[in-house]
C-alpha positions as CSV (number, residue, x, y, z in Angstrom):
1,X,43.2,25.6,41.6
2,X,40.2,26.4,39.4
3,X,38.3,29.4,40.2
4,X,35.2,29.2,42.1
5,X,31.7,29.9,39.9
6,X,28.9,32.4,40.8
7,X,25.8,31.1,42.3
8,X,23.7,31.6,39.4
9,X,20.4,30.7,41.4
10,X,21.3,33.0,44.2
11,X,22.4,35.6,41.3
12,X,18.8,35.8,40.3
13,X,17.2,36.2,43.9
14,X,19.8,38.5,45.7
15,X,21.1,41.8,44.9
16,X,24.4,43.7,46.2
17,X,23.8,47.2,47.5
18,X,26.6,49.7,46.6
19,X,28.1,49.6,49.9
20,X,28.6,45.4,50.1
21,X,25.2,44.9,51.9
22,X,22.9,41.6,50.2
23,X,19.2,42.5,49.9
24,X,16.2,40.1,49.3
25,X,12.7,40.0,48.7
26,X,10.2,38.6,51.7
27,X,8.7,35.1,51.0
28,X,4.4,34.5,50.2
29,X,3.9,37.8,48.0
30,X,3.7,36.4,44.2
31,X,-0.1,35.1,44.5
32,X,-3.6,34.4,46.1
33,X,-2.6,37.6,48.0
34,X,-6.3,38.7,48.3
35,X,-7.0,37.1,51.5
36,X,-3.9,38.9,53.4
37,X,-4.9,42.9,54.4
38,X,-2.9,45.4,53.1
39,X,-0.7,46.5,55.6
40,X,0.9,42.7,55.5
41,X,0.7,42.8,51.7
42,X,2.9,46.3,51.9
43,X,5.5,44.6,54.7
44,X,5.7,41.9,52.1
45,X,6.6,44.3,49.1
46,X,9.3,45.8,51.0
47,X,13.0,43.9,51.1
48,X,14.8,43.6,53.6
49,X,18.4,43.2,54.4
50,X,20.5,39.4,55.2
51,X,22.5,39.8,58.4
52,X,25.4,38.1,60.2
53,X,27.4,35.1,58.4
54,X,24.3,33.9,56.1
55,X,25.3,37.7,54.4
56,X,28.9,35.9,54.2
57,X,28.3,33.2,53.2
58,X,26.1,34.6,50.2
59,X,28.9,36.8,49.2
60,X,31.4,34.0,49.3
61,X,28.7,32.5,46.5
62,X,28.4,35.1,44.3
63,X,32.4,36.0,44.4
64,X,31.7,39.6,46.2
């Protein structure tokens, strides 16, 4: 059986933290960002972690 390629997509948008843990950015922060206040423009900028089996799944994806 042939082995089983990284996402390369997913590759580009997710990162593995040292201890196995997938972290992603938040969605709406790249532009017309003027109109949102800063506090939601700073809750943006911050990632945040994937939970539960879509964390799985990812890492069955990128061969973790």
């Amino acid at each position: 059986m042939p082995k089983q390629k990284t996402h390369k997509g997913l590759k580009k948008r997710v990162k593995v933290t040292a201890t196995g843990k997938i972290k992603r950015s938040k969605c709406n922060g790249s532009h017309l960002m003027s109109g949102t206040s800063g506090k939601m423009g700073r809750k943006i900028a911050t990632p945040t972690l994937v939970e539960g089996v879509r964390a799985k799944k990812i890492r069955t994806l990128l061969n973790k």
